[in-house]
C-alpha positions, 0 to 999 in steps of 0.5 A: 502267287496265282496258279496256272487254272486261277490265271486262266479261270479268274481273269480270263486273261490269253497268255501268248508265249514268245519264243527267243526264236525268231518268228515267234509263236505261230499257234494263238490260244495255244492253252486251250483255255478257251475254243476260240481260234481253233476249228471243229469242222464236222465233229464234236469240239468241247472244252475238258473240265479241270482235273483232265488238262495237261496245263492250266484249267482246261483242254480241248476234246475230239469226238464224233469223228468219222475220218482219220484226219478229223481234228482241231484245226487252226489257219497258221502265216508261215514262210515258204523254205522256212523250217518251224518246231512243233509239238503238243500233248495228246491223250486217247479216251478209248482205243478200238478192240482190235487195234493194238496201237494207234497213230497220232500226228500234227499236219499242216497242209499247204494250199498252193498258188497253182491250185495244188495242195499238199501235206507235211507231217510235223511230229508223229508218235506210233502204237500209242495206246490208252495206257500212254495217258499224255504223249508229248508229240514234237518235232519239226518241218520244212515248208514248200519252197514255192509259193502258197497261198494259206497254211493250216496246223491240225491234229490227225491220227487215230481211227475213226471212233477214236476220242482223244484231248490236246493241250499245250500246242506251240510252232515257232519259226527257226532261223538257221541263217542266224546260225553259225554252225561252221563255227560250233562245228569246228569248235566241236571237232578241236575239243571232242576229236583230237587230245595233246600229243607233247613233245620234248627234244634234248641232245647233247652237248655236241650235238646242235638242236637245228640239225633236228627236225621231227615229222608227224604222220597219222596213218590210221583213223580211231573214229569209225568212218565207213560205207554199206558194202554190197556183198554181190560185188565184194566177191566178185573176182572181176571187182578188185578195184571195189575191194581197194577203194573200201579197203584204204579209204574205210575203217568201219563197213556195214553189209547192205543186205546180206544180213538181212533176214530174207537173204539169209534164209529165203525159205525157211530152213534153206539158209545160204550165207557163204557171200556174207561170211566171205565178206565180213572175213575179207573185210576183217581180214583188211582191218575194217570193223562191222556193223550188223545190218539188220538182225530183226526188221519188224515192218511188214514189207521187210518180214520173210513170207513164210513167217507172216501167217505164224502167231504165238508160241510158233512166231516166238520161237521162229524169231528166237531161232534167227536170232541165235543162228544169226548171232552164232553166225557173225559172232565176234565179227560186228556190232547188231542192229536190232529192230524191234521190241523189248524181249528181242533185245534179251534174246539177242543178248543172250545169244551174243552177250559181247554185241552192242545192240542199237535201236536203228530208225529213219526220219529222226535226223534228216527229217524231224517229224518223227525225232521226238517219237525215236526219243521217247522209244529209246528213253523206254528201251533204256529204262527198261535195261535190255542191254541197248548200247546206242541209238542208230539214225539212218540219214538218207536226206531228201533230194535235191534239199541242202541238209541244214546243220542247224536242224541236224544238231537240233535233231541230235540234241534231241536224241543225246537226251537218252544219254547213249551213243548216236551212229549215222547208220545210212548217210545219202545226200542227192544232188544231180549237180555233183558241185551241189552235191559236194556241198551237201555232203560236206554240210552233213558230214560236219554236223554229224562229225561235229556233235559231241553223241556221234560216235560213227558215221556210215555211208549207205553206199559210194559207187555209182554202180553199187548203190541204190540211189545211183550217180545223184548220191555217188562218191566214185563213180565209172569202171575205175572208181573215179572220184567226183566232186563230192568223192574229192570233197570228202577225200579233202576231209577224211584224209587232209582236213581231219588228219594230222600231219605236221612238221617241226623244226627243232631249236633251243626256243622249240625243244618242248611243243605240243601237236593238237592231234586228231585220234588215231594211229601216228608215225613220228620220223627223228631226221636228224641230218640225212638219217631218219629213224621212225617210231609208232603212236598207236591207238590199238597198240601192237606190242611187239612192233612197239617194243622193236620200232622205237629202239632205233640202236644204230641212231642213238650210237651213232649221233647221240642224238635223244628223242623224248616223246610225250603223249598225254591223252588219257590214263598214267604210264602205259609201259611197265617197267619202262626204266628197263632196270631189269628186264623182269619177267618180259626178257628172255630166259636167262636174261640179267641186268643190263647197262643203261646208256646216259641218255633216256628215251620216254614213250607214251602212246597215243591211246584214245581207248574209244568205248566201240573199241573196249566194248563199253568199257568205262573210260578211265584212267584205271581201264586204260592202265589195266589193258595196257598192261595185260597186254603187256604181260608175256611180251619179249623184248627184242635186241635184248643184248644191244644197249636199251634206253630206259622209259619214264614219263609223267601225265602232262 
């Protein structure tokens, strides 16, 4: 078998990959085997000997150049509102003395028909050094939607007086509308978001099964779906309306700016936080989780004023002190977003071992020059053990452009290669059309919802007075909150599509039925003639309301009438000594064995045991038995002296 370099080498032969996606290879001698195709104007181009290429016996050298954007270049055929993937490997030669990283990119530029030109970037990496060796740059883009008259691919990036290599360059076309994504995303959703709720009615002798019929309501989500809240406005007493739109509609909330390093201490050693902390308390006061937003934001236009001319040992214990300030702050109130480098993250986890730090980035999901750079900074954050729990993609997506659910799975399969969780920390669509931007919504919210590493989903922000991008991205909109088409389009989802509710006629050939059920909290209604009785499924069980709600006694002496309820989501038996034999050291003082009724009642509860909600406990059997029954221990049976229904029940 013949090597790559003997391939190249002896018989000068072009390999022209093509991709199994339509379009094709766009780039021609993509291996660098030889110079031809590709364009050196006004530096220096030459061919690496072999033993310095990434593939084959050769790659292509940069040098000489005196501009930015000086680099190997080739004319490409592309199509207008057509989306490529690109991506080659890059390697520095030398790295200037007083830089401490450079930046590296694949453009194309666009010469258009009205004699205008413009740049799209299709991958770039940052703070690359000579130390990198090979960094593979990928990512994808869109072309402009109007016409153009020619396409050019280049590298582009480090300074002037910087030398570098390339090697194994590809740009294939994608065809999204050969996609079914609706399909896939649904597919998803059935598997990933709901488990099997079984059910099993039985009655006595004398009493008819049609005179049954069982209601199933989900009340609460376990999927974390919530929205950026402006902390100004949260407290605000004239805001009430603000403050009941968030508190039924959302389960998760994340402060948009309250958090931030500038708003907590504008001058050093002035710190003001009494409107943030009296939002995260009113929000977890309402059931609602938190996210942080942001502890250590490292772009220059983001860092306090008095912290820039700091270097050193001085810089280092400004940061540390944030750090365990801020931590010390919101303990036990969210989850931090962390922005910054490696020791950061220690820090931060030591100051509050119980939070779960993420990575947080733009231009990774709603664009993808940058994907394949968040992926091989998150691969280096996890290698490295610092204690990060998942990757943050922000998602605010280019105006008035329809997100594409094909790029967006694309994007995420990209970054599920780190293994970790993926929240949308940032979603924004724009549309001034609110019909258009119902649709871009609902695009968005399916691809994300319907990827398997999409753990949460955070709006960055919903009412046209409290959001930054105004009425073009608003869900509510007016003094009154009220929805637009994209609010009554995502209300549709949230509270009708993604939601299970579902009736049940009971007969001899319907005794046993399963409900596919989205995670969440459920109320199941026992009607039985004209008398219903409720009992509780939930998620993040409350024991003693467990322990009182599902022995409805006046029904099961009245109509003897017996309910079985099965839920088989994850994990054995959740209730202990659930045949209530004895009442154990769960009865009241004094309390002694009782009388059995000789019909049985057998609960399960839907109990999704979703890792946000046991900080990143494993998911098992084993985890979900042991906190069930901790929980368990010291709680008191109520009605202990009216006769008890006895609890058994097998893992479907």
């Amino acid at each position: 078998m013949l090597r790559p370099e003997d391939l190249w080498t002896r018989t000068s032969v072009l390999l022209v990959v093509l991709s199994c996606l339509v379009g094709g290879e766009q780039l021609l001698n993509g291996g660098f085997e030889t110079m031809n195709n590709w364009n050196c104007w006004n530096f220096k181009c030459e061919l690496v000997a072999p033993g310095d290429s990434r593939f084959g016996a050769h790659s292509l050298k940069a040098s000489g150049r005196t501009q930015s954007y000086m680099g190997p270049s080739q004319d490409v055929q592309l199509k207008p509102g057509t989306y490529y993937k690109v991506q080659s490997y890059m390697k520095l030669l030398n790295q200037l003395p007083t830089t401490i990283g450079h930046t590296l990119m694949l453009e194309i530029s666009f010469a258009l028909t009205d004699g205008s030109s413009t740049y799209i970037t299709g991958a770039q990496r940052n703070m690359v050094t000579l130390a990198d060796g090979w960094v593979l740059m990928q990512g994808d883009f869109l072309t402009p939607s109007q016409a153009f008259k020619s396409a050019t691919f280049y590298y582009q990036g480090p300074e002037p007086g910087v030398d570098f290599v390339v090697d194994q360059a590809t740009m294939t076309e994608v065809d999204v509308s050969s996609d079914n994504w609706r399909q896939r995303t649904d597919e998803v959703i059935n598997r990933v978001r709901k488990s099997d709720i079984n059910f099993r009615v039985t009655t006595p002798s004398d009493v008819s099964l049609h005179d049954v019929r069982i209601v199933i309501n989900q009340t609460k989500k376990s999927f974390p779906f919530g929205s950026a809240i402006n902390s100004w406005k949260y407290v605000d007493p004239n805001l009430q309306k603000y403050r009941d739109w968030i508190h039924a509609n959302l389960n998760w909330a994340v402060l948009e700016n309250a958090l931030k390093w500038e708003q907590l201490e504008p001058t050093q050693g002035f710190l003001q936080y009494d409107r943030a902390v009296k939002t995260l308390e009113g929000l977890k006061s309402h059931g609602l989780k938190i996210r942080g937003h942001n502890l250590v934001w490292s772009i220059d236009e983001f860092v306090p004023d008095y912290i820039k001319g700091q270097t050193g040992e001085e810089l280092k214990a400004t940061v540390r002190n944030h750090i365990q300030w801020t931590c010390n702050l919101t303990r036990g109130l969210q989850l931090h977003d962390l922005d910054y480098e490696l020791e950061l993250f220690r820090e931060t986890h030591a100051a509050d071992p119980r939070a779960l730090l993420f990575l947080n980035d733009y231009g990774v999901v709603a664009g993808g020059d940058s994907t394949g750079a968040y992926l091989a900074q998150a691969r280096k954050f996890k290698a490295a053990n610092v204690n990060m729990y998942g990757l943050g993609v922000q998602c605010h997506f280019t105006p008035e452009v329809e997100p594409s659910p094909t790029m967006i799975k694309s994007r995420l399969d990209t970054l599920a290669q780190v293994g970790v969780p993926i929240w949308a920390t940032e979603l924004t669509v724009e549309a001034d059309d609110e019909n258009k931007r119902a649709d871009y919504y609902e695009r968005a919210l399916r691809a994300l919802y319907g990827h398997e590493a999409v753990e949460g989903i955070l709006f960055w922000g919903f009412w046209d007075q409290a959001f930054f991008a105004g009425v073009k991205a608003a869900l509510v909109s007016g003094d009154n909150l009220d929805l637009t088409a994209a609010g009554r389009r995502v209300m549709d989802l949230f509270w009708n599509e993604w939601m299970t509710h579902e009736t049940h006629e009971v007969s001899q050939a319907n005794q046993q039925f399963t409900v596919r059920g989205f995670h969440g909290d459920y109320q199941v209604s026992l009607v039985f003639i004209h008398i219903a009785r409720n009992f509780y499924l939930q998620s993040e069980p409350s024991l003693p309301s467990l322990l009182t709600m599902w022995t409805p006694v006046d029904l099961w002496t009245r109509t003897s009438v017996l309910l079985v309820v099965l839920s088989c989501l994850v994990g054995g038996e959740q209730l202990l000594n659930g045949g209530f034999e004895t009442l154990g050291t769960t009865g009241p003082a004094g309390a002694s064995n009782v009388n059995l009724l000789p019909w049985r009642l057998a609960i399960r509860y839907f109990l999704p045991f979703d890792s946000i909600y046991n900080q990143v406990l494993p998911r098992t059997i084993a985890t979900g038995a042991s906190q069930a029954r901790d929980l368990l221990q010291g709680a008191e049976l109520r009605e202990a002296a009216q006769p008890a229904a006895s609890a058994s029940a097998t893992p479907s």
